[in-house]
N, C-alpha and C positions, 0 to 999 in steps of 0.2 A: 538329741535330748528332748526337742518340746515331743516328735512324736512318739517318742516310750515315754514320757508323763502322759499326753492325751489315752494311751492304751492299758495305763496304769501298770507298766512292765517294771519289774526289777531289773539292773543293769546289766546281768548276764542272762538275761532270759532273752530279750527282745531280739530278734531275727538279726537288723543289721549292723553288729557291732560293727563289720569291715567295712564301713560307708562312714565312718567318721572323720577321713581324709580322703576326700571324693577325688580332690584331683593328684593326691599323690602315685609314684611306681611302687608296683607288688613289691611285697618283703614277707617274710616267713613267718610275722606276726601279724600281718593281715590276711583277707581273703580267706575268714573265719566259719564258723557257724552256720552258718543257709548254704556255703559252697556244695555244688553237689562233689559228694566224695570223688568221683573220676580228676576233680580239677584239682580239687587240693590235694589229693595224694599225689599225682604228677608234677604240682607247683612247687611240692614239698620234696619229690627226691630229687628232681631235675633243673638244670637252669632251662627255665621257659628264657624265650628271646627279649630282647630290651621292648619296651612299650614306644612304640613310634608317638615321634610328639605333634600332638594337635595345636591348630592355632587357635586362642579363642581372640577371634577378629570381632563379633559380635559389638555394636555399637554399644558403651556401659546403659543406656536407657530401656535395651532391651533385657538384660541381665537379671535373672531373677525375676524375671517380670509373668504373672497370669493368664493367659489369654483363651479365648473360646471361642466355638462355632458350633453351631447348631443348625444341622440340615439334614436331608438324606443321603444317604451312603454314597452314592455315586459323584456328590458333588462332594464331601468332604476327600473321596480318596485323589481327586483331580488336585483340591489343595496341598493335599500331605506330596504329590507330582511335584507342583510347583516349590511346595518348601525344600523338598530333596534336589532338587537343580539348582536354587538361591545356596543351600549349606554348601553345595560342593561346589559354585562360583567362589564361594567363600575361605575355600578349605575345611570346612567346619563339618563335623560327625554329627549326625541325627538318630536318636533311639526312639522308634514306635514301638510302644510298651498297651499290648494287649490284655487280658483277662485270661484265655485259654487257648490251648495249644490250636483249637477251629478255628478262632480268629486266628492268628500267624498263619495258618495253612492260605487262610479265606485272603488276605492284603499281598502274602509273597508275589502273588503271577501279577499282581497291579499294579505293586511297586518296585519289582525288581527288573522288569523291561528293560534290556541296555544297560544295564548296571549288575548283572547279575555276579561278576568277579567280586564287588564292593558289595553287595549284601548277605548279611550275616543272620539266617531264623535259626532263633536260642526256643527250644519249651523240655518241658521234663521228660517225655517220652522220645527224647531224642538218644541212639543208640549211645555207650556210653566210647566210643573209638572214633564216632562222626563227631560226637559232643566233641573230646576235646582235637581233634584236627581243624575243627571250626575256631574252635579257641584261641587256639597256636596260632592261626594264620590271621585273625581279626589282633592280633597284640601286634605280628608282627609287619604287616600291611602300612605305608608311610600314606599312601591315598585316603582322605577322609572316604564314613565308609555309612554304612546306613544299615542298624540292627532293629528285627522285627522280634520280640520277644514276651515273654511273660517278665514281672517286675524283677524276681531275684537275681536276670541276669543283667541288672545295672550294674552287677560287684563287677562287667568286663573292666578293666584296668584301662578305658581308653576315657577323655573326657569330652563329653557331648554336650555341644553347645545348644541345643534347643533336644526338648523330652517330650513327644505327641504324648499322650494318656486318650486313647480312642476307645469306641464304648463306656462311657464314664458312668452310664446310668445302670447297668448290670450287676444282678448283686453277684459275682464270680470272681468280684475282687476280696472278698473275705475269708481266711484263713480258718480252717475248721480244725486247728487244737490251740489247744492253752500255748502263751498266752492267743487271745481272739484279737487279730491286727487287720484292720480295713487298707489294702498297701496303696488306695489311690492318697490316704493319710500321710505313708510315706512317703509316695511316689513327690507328693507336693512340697514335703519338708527335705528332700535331699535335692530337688530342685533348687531351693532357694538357697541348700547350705552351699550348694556348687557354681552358684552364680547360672545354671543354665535357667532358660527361656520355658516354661511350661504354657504346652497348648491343652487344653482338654476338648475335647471331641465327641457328639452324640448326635442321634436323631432327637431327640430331647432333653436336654440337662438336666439336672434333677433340682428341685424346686429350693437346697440350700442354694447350690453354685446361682439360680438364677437371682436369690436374692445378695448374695454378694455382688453380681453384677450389675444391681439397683446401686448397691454402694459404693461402687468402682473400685472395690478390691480386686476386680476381675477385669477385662478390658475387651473388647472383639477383635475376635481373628476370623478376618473374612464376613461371617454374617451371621446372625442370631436372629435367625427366621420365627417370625412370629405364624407361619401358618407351614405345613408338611406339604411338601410338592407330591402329587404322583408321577411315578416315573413311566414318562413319556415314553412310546411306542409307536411307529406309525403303521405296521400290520395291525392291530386291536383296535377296536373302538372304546372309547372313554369305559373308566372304571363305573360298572355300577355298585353301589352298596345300598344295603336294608336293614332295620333292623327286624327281628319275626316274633312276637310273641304266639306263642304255640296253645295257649288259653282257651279262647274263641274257638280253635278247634276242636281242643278237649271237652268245652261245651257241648259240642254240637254230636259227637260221640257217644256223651253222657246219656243226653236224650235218647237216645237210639241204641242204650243198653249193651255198647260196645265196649271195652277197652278206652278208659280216660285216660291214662298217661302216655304222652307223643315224645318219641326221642326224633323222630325225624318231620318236622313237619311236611307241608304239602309242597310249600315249595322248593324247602332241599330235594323233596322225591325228585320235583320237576327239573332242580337242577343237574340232579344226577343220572336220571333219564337222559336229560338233550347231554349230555356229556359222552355217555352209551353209546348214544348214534353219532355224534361229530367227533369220535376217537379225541377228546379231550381229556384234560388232567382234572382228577379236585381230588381236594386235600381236606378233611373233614377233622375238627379238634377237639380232646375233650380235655377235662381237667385230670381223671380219675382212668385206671389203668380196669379193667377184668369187664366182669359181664355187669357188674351191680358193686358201688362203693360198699354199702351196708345192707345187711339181711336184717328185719324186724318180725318180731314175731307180731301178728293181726290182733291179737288177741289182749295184753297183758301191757304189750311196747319194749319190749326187751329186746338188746339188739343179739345176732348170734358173737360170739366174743374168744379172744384165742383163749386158749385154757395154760398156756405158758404165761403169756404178757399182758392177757387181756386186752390189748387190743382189738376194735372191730375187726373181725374176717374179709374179706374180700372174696366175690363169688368169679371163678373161673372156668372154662371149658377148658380138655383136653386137646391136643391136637387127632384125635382117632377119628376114622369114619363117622359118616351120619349113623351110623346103624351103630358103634358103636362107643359114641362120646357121651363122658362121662363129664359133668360139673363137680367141681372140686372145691376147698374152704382154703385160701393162701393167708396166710399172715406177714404183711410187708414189714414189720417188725422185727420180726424173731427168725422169718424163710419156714415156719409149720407149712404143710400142705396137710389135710384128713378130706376125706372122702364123705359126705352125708352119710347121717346113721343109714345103718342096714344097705348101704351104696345104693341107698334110694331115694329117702325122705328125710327130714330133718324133721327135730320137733324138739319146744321150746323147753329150755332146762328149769324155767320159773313155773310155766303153770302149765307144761305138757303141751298146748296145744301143738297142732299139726298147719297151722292158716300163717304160714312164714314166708314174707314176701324181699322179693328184692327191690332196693329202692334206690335211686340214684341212674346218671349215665358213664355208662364206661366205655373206653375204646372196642371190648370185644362185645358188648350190648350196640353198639354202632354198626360194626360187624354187621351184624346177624342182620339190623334191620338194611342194610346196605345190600345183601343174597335176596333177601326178600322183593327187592324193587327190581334186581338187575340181577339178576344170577351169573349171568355169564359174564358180569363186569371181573375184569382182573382187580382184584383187590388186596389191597400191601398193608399191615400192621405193623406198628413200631411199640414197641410195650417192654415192661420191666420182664414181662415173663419168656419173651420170645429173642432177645434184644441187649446183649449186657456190654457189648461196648461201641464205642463210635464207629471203629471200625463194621462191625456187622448192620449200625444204621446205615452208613455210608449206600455200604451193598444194594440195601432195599429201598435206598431211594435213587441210586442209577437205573437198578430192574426196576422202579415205576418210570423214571425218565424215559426211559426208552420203548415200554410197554406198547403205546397207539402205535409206534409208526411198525413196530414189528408185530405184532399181534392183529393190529388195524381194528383195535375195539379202544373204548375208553378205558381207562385206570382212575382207583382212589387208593388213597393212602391216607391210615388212619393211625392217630398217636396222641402223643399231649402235646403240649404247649414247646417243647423241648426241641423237637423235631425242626423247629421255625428256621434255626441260623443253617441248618440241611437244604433247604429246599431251592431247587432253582426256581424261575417263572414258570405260574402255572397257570391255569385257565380260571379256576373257581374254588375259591378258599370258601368256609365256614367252622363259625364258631360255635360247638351242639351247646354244650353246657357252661359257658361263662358266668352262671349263678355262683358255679362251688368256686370259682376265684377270688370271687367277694365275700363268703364267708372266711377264709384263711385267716386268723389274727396277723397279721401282719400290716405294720403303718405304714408299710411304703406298697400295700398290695394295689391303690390306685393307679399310682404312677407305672407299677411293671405291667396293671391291663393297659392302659393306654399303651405302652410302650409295643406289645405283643400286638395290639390292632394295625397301630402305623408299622410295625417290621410287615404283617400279612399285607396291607394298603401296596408295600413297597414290591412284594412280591406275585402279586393277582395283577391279570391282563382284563377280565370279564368279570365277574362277580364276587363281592364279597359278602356274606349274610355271617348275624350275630346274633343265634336267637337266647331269648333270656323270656323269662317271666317276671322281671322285675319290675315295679311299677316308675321308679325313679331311672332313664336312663341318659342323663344328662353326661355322664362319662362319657358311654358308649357312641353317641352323638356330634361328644368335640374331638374325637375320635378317627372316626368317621370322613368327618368335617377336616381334620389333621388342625384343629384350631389349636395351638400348642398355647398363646399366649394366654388365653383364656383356662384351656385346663391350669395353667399356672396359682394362675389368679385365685382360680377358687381354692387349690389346695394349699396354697400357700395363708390361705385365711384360715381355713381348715384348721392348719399346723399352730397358726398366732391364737387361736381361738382356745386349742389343748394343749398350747406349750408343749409340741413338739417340736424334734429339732427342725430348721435354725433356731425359734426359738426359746427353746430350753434344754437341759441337757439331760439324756436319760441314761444310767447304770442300772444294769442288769447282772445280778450276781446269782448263778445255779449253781445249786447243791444238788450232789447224783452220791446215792449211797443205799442201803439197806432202809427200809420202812421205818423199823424201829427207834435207829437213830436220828432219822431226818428232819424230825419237828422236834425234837429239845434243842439240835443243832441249829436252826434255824431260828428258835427262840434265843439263844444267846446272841448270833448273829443280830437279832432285833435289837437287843441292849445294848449292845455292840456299837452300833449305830445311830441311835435313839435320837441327838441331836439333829442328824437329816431326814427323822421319820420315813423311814422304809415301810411301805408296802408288800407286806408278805400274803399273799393268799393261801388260806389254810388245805391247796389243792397237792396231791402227790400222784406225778403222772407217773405212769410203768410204763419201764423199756423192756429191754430184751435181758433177759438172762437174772428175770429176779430184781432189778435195780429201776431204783423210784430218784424223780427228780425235782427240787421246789423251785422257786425261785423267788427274788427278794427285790422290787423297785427302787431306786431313788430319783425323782425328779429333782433337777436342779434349774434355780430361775436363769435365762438367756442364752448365754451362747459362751461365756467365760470357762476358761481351765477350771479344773477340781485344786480345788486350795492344800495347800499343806498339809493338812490337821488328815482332811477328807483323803489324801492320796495316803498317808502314812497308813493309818486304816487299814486299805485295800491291799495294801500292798503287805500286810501282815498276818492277813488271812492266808488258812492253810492252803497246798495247793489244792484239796479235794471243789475249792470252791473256783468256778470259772465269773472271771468277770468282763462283759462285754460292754464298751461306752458308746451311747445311740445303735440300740441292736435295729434292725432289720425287722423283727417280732417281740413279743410279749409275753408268750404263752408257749 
């Protein structure tokens, strides 16, 4: 109940209706709605076996109760060790409830050692014949048992006395259709309905949780590190980091009538040089996929633009020979690809000119300048164009894993930020372009750089560089530093300062429809509303396929539920309208 009021869900829409008697046995009226069909169609013609019964021994003080830890990965999964030895001294069932089917893969081989009979990995790409033989045998199993899963498969029919929620700070916990459900939301209200014990778990908490643990609405589990350890090695010598502004450079260029914009500065060259010869790893990141984010015309400022969706173009190369690669115009948007006018030249559709430049870095503009310092370095790309499922990432970052010691040259491997939960220990991480992650509208985009610097910190033996042309880098510094207490600190005044959440609440409500309709609709919406003065910006952004989308703000003051009057509202709007409570972005 409170979490379909907090997501503004009507009663039959919200995901877990079958979780409203957590610790009851299956009946053919439950185990509803999110089941994937393989279980309820088999739950439903067959008698599945009785549900073996769990003891909840659990002392009542821990019952329901919050708890966290905050550290690096290797020391949180030594705990989730030790809690899975204490549940099964106990009799008691343990669910580590992950984000994505990587994470379950990434915990299985660490926590299921010696227990491998007793552990259960639930995710959605599980076959649907594996799925339910896993099912069948976790119901009917009398041994407490330990399941690594994504959230939906809490409907297991067993009862768990304590619920890990590991990676808490990732935004992978949000569902992407109507209704819009954040499940660490749920994962914490079915906790409490069931009496189990909730832990949350992160290399960083995210700056609500840390202020409810100023309040002791939250408690520690283990330890709530105020500073990021690096993860010790005794082959390596200590971690070095820098940060590079590439400016200075560009100065010195200028002068000497060279080429002013540096995707690589001098001392990534030098990094990836000594990598060359000491058959070492690096890993170089950007934000933006192709050769060049946006093409601008020199002349006028127009940028080149899909002719479907209007979206900026994206500039690409072909995979053909040197002699015969061709740059290409992709649209992430729609999937357009066109070839430059005349498969040669571009030139601008406002004022003709022909002075149309690329501008931004991209993965395959990294590329290029990576051939140029080191030609014969083996070099790996992970990109939307070359790249469409995990699986084929997977591939291309074992063939760099392995690269030095068979090849006996160095390897890089280049991609976006994405790539990071892929990678094993490497020799030399950098960051090219970490400017385009601060432009993102997004209010929680500090916390996921920081988050993306300490994952690299956790994964680099020898060097990490973060080059930026920003004059302000106080982020990238507590970073760096792994000062966690401190990034806290400021973003948490940050948030009190614009009554972001914790403290205020923000609905987001997007209309997607036809141009024409969309701002009378939205006009009524306004009146609609009028007593919580929504913010509508008079902006109508194009997708794919002809369809424009607005959206409508309401901040609300603190941290309090949406009142009656204000949920009746939302919840009577038609369904063309999505509404999200504290979105992730803005825009």
């Amino acid at each position: 109940m409170r979490s379909r009021k907090f997501h503004v869900c009507a009663r039959g829409a919200y995901l877990p209706m079958h979780f409203l008697k957590p610790r009851e046995k299956p009946r053919n009226s439950l185990r509803k709605a999110s089941a994937p069909a393989v279980i309820l169609n088999n739950h439903l013609a067959q008698n599945l076996p009785p549900v073996a019964e769990d003891q909840n021994t659990a002392p009542a003080s821990s019952r329901g109760n919050i708890r966290a830890i905050q550290d690096i990965t290797t020391t949180r999964i030594d705990a989730w060790k030790r809690l899975i030895r204490e549940s099964f001294a106990r009799h008691e069932s343990i669910f580590i409830c992950v984000p994505t089917r990587g994470d379950v893969e990434r915990l299985a081989p660490e926590l299921s050692h010696g227990i491998e009979d007793y552990t259960f990995l639930f995710h959605a790409e599980l076959p649907k014949k594996r799925l339910l033989e896993k099912w069948v045998f976790a119901i009917k199993t009398t041994h407490p048992i330990v399941v690594i899963g994504t959230p939906q498969y809490l409907m297991l029919p067993r009862y768990f006395n304590t619920i890990v929620l590991d990676e808490e700070h990732v935004r992978g916990w949000n569902t992407f259709i109507r209704p819009a459900i954040d499940l660490r939301i749920f994962v914490e209200h079915y906790a409490k309905a069931s009496g189990s014990m909730l832990i949350l778990g992160a290399p960083i908490l995210r700056p609500e949780t840390h202020e409810r643990i100023r309040h002791d609405e939250i408690t520690e589990f283990g330890r709530i590190a105020p500073h990021a350890r690096l993860q010790k090695q005794e082959q390596h010598p200590e971690l070095v980091t820098e940060i590079i502004d590439p400016r200075p450079e560009e100065k010195r260029l200028r002068e000497r009538d060279k080429q002013a914009f540096v995707v690589l500065s001098e001392k990534i060259q030098d990094v990836i040089a000594h990598a060359f010869t000491h058959r070492e790893h690096v890993v170089l990141l950007a934000a933006r996929t192709g050769l060049a984010p946006v093409t601008v015309c020199r002349d006028c400022g127009t940028l080149v633009r899909c002719p479907a969706c209007d979206t900026p173009l994206v500039m690409h190369k072909t995979d053909g020979g040197k002699e015969s690669e061709v740059r290409v115009f992709s649209c992430h948007a729609c999937g357009l690809i066109r070839l430059p006018e005349k498969n040669l030249n571009e030139t601008c559709h406002t004022c003709g000119g022909w002075r149309l430049i690329p501008l931004g870095i991209g993965i395959e503009g990294i590329e290029e300048g990576v051939a140029r310092i080191a030609p014969n370095m083996s070099r790996f790309v992970i990109g939307s164009h070359n790249t469409k499922t995990r699986t084929q990432a997977e591939k291309i970052v074992a063939q760099f894993e392995k690269t030095p010691a068979a090849k006996k040259t160095g390897a890089v491997l280049i991609g976006t930020p994405a790539i990071v939960p892929l990678l094993p220990f490497v020799h030399h991480t950098a960051i090219i372009s970490i400017d385009s992650l601060f432009s993102i509208p997004d209010i929680r985009m500090s916390e996921r750089i920081f988050a993306l610097i300490l994952a690299l910190r956790e994964k680099t033996t020898r060097t990490l560089l973060i080059q930026t042309r920003a004059d302000d880098t106080t982020l990238i510094t507590q970073a760096l530093d792994g000062n966690l207490t401190e990034f806290i600190d400021t973003e948490l005044a940050l948030r009190r300062a614009f009554a972001y959440p914790p403290f205020g609440t923000i609905v987001k409500i997007t209309l997607r429809g036809p141009r024409a309709t969309l701002v009378s609709e939205m006009t009524r919406l306004k009146e609609f509303l009028s007593d919580y003065a929504p913010l509508c910006p008079n902006t109508c952004t194009r997708e794919a396929r002809n369809i424009f989308h607005m959206h409508a703000i309401l901040k609300l003051p603190g941290n309090a539920t949406l009142d009656k009057t204000l949920l009746a509202k939302l919840r009577a709007l038609p369904r063309t309208f999505t509404i999200e409570v504290n979105p992730d972005h803005l825009l």
